[in-house]
Backbone as CSV, one residue per row, in Angstrom:
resi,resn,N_x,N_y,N_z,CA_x,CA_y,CA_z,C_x,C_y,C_z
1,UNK,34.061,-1.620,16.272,32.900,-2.474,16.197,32.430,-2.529,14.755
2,UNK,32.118,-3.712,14.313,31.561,-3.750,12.856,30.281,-3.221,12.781
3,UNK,29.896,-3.878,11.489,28.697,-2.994,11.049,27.528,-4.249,11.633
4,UNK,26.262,-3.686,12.306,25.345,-4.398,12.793,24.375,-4.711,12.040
5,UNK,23.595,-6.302,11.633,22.512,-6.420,11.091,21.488,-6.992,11.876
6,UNK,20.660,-5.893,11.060,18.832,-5.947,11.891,18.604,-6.947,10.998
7,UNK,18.321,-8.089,12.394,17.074,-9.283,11.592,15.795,-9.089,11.374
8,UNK,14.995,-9.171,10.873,13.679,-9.451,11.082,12.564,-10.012,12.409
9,UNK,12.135,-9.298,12.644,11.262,-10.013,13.787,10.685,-10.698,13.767
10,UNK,11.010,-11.998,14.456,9.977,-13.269,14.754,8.339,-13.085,14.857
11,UNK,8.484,-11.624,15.601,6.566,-11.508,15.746,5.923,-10.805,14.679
12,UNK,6.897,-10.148,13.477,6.265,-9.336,12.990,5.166,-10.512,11.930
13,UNK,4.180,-9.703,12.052,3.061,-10.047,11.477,3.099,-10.456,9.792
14,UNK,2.242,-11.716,9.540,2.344,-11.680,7.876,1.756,-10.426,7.221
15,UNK,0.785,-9.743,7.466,0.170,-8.251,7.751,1.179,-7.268,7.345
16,UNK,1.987,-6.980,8.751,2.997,-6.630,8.965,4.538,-6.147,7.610
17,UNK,4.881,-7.864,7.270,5.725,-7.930,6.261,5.179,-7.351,4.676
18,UNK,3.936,-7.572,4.997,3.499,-7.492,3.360,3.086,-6.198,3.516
19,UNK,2.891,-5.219,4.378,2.940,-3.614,4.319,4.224,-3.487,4.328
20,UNK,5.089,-3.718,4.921,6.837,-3.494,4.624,7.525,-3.631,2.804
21,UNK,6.863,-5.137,2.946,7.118,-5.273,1.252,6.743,-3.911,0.455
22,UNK,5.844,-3.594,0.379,4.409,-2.466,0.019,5.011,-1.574,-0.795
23,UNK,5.924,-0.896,0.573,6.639,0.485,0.333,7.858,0.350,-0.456
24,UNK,8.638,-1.266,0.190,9.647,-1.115,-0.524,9.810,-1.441,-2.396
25,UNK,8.685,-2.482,-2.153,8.650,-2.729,-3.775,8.081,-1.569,-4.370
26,UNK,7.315,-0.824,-4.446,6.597,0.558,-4.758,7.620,1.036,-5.336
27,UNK,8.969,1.649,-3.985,9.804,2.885,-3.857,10.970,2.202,-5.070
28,UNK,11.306,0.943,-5.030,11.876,0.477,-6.252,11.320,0.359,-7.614
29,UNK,10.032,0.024,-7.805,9.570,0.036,-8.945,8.537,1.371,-9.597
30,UNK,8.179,2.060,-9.044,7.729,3.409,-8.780,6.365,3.015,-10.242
31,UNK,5.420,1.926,-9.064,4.237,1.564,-9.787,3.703,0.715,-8.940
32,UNK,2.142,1.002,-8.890,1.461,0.747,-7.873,0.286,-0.171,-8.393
33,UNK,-0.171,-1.078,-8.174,-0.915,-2.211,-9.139,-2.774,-2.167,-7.915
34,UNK,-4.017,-2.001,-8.604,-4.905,-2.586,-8.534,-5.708,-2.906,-9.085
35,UNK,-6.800,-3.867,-8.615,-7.940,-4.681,-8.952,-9.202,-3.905,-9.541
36,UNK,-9.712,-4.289,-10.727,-11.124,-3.630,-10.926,-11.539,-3.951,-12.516
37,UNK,-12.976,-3.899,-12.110,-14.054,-4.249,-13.374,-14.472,-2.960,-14.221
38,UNK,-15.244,-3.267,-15.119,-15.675,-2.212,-15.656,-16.475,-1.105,-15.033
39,UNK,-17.147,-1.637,-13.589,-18.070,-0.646,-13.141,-16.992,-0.401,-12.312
40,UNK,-15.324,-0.293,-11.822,-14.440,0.452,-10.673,-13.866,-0.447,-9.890
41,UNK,-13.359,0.111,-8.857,-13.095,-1.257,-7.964,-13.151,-1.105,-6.512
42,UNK,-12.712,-2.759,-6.122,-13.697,-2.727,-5.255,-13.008,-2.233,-3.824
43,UNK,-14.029,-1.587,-3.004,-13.695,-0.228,-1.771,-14.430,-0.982,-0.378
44,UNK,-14.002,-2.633,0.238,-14.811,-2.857,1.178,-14.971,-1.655,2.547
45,UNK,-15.926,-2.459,3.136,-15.833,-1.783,4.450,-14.875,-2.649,5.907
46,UNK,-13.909,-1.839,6.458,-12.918,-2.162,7.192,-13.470,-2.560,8.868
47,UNK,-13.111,-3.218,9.273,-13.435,-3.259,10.795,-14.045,-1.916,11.182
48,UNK,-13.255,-1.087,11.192,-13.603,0.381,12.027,-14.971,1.255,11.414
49,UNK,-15.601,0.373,10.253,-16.419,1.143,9.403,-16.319,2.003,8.377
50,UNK,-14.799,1.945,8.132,-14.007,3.087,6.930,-14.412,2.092,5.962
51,UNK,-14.091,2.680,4.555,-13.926,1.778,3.746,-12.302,2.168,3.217
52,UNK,-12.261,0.963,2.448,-10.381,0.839,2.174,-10.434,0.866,0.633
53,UNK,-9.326,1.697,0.030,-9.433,0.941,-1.141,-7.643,0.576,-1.361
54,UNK,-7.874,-1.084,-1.657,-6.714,-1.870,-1.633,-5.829,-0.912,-3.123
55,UNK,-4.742,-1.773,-2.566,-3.568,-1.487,-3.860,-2.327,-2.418,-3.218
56,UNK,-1.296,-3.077,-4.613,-0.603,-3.882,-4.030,0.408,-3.749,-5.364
57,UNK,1.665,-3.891,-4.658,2.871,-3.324,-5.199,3.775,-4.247,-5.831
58,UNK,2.815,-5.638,-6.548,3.194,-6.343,-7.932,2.097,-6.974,-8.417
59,UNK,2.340,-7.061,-9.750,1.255,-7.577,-10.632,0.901,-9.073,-10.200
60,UNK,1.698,-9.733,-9.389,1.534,-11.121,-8.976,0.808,-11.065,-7.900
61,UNK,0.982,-10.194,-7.060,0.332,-10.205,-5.924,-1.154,-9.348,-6.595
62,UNK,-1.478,-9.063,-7.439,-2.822,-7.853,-7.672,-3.705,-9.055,-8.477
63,UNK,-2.691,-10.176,-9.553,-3.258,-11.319,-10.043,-4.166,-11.974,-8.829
64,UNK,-3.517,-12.049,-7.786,-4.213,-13.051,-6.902,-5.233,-12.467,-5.920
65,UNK,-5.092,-11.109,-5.868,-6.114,-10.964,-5.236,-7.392,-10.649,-6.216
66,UNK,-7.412,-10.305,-7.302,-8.385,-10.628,-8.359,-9.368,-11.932,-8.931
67,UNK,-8.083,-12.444,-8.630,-8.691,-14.141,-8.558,-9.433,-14.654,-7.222
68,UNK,-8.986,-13.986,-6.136,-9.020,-14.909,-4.752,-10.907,-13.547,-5.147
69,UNK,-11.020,-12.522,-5.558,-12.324,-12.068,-5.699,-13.383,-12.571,-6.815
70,UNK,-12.651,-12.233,-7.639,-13.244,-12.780,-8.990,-14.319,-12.389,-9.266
71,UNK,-15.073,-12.163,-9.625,-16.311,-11.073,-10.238,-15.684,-10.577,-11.338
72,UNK,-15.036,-11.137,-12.043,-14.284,-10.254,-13.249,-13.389,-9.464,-12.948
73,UNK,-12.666,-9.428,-11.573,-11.935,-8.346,-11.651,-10.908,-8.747,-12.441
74,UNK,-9.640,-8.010,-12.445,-8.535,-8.112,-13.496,-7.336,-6.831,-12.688
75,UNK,-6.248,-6.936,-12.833,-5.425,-6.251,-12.344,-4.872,-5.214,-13.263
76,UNK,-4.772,-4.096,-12.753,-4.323,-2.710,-13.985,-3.257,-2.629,-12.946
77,UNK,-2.188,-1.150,-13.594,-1.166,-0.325,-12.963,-1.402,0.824,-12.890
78,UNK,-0.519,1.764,-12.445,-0.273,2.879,-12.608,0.769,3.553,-12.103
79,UNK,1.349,4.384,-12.746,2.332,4.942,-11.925,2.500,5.547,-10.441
80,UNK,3.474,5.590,-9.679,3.672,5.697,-8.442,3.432,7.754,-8.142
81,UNK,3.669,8.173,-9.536,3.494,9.599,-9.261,2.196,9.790,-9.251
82,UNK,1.250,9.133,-10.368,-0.137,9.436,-10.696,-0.447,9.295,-9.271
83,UNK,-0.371,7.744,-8.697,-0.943,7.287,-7.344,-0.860,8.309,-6.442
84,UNK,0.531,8.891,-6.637,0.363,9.823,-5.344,-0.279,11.396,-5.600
85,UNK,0.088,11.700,-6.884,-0.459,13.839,-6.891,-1.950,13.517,-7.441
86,UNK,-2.646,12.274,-7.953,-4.018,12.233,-8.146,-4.978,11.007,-7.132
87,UNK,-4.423,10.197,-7.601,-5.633,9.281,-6.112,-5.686,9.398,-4.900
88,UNK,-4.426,9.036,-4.357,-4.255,9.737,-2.851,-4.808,10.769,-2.219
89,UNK,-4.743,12.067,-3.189,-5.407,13.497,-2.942,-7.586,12.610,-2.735
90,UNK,-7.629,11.971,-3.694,-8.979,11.355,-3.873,-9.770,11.115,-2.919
91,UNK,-8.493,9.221,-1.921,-8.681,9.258,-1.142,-9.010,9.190,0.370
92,UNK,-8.072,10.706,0.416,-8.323,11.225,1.656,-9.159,12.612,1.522
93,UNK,-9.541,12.497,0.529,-10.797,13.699,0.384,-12.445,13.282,0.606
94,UNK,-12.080,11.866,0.059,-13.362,11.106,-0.086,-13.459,10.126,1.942
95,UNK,-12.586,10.204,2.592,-12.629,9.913,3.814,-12.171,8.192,3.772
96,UNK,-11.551,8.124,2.800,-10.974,6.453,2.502,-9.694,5.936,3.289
97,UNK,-9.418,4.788,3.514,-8.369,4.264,3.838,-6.951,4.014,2.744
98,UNK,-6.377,3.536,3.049,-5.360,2.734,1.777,-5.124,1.191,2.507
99,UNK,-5.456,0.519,1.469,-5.494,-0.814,1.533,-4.184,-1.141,1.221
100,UNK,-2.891,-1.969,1.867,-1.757,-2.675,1.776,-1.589,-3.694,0.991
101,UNK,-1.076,-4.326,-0.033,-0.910,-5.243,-0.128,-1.896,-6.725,0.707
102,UNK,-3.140,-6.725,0.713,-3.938,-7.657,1.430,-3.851,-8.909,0.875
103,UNK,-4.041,-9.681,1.500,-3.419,-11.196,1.063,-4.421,-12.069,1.527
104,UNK,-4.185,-13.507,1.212,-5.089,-14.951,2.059,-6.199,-14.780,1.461
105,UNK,-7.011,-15.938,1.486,-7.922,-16.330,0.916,-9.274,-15.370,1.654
106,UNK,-8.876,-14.537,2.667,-10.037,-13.207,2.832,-9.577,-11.664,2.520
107,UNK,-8.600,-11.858,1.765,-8.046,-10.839,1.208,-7.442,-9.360,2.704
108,UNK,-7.583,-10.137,3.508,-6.800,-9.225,4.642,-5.498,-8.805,4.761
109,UNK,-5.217,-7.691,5.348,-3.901,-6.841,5.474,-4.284,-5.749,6.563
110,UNK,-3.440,-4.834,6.503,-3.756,-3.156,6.849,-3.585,-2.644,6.254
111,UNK,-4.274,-1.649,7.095,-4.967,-0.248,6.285,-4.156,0.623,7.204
112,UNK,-3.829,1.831,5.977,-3.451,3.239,7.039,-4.033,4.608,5.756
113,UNK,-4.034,5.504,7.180,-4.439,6.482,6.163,-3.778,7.527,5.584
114,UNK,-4.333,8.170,4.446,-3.543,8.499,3.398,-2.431,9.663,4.012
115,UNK,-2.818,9.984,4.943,-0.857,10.452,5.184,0.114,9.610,5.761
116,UNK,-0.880,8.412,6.950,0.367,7.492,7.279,1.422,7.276,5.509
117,UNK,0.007,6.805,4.535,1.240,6.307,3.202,1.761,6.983,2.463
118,UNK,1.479,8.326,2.754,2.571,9.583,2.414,3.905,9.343,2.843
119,UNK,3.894,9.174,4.477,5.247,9.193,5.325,5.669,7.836,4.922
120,UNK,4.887,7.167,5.155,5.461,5.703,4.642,6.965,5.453,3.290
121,UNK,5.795,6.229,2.728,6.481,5.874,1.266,7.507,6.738,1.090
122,UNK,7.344,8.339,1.907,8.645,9.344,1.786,9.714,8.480,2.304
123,UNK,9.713,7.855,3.642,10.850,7.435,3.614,11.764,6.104,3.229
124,UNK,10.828,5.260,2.609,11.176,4.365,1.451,11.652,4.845,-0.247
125,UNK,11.692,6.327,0.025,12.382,6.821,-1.122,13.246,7.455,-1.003
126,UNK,13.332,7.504,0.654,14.518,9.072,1.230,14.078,9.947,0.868
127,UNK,12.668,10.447,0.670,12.463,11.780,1.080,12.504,12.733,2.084
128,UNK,12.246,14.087,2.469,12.125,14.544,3.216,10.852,14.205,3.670
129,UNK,10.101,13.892,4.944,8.872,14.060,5.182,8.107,15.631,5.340
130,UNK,6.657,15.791,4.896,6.015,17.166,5.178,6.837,17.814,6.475
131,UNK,7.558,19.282,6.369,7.817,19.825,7.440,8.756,19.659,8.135
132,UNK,9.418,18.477,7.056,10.991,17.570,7.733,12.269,18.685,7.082
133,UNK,13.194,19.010,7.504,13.972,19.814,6.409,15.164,19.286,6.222
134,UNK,15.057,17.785,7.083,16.370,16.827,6.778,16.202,15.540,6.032
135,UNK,16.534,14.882,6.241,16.756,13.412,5.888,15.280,12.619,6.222
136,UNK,14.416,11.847,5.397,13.282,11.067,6.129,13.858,9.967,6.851
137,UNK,12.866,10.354,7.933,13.385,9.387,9.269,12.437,8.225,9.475
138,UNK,12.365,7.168,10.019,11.122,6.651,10.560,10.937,7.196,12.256
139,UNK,9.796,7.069,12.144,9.099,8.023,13.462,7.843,7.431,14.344
């Protein structure tokens, strides 16, 4: 039997794809892009009452959601290590979400929290996951 290819799912969500994108452009470019003014940036509040703070994994996509806000924001980088051994630690200390790649003219996406984008991203790099002592799996 040959080798099998996974299509894409018809239902998966635009949401959906652009958290998929997320990890994979990240785990290839190992740099993580967001939005912000001189006074920080911006941390809405999420359906559930969390607040999120976005990040999006190209400068094209961080252009537009700056614009689609505008208040001066402007798009910075940072590296994918900083993101993870200093903000991340931030926060899920501070009780925050992580904002996906959010898109459309209301700047919507999902949110997961900061260990879902631990595991996320371990295994978009082939890491081991926390406590894994093999291969990262999806789970």
């Amino acid at each position: 039997m040959g080798a099998v290819a996974l299509l894409p799912s018809r239902a998966m969500s635009q949401s959906g794809s652009q958290a998929a994108a997320f990890f994979r452009e990240v785990a290839h470019h190992h740099v993580v892009w967001f939005v912000r003014d001189d006074a920080g940036s911006p941390a809405p509040m999420t359906s559930n009452g969390k607040r999120a703070a976005p990040y999006w994994s190209t400068l094209a996509r961080a252009q537009r959601a700056a614009e689609t806000w505008g208040h001066g924001l402007r798009a910075e980088s940072m590296s994918l290590e900083h993101w993870r051994g200093e903000e991340l630690p931030g926060l899920a200390r501070d009780g925050f979400l992580v904002g996906i790649n959010w898109t459309g003219a209301r700047l919507v996406g999902w949110e997961f929290t900061v260990d879902e984008v631990r595991n996320r991203l371990a295994v978009a790099l082939g890491e081991p996951l926390d406590g894994d002592e093999g291969t990262a799996a999806v789970r």
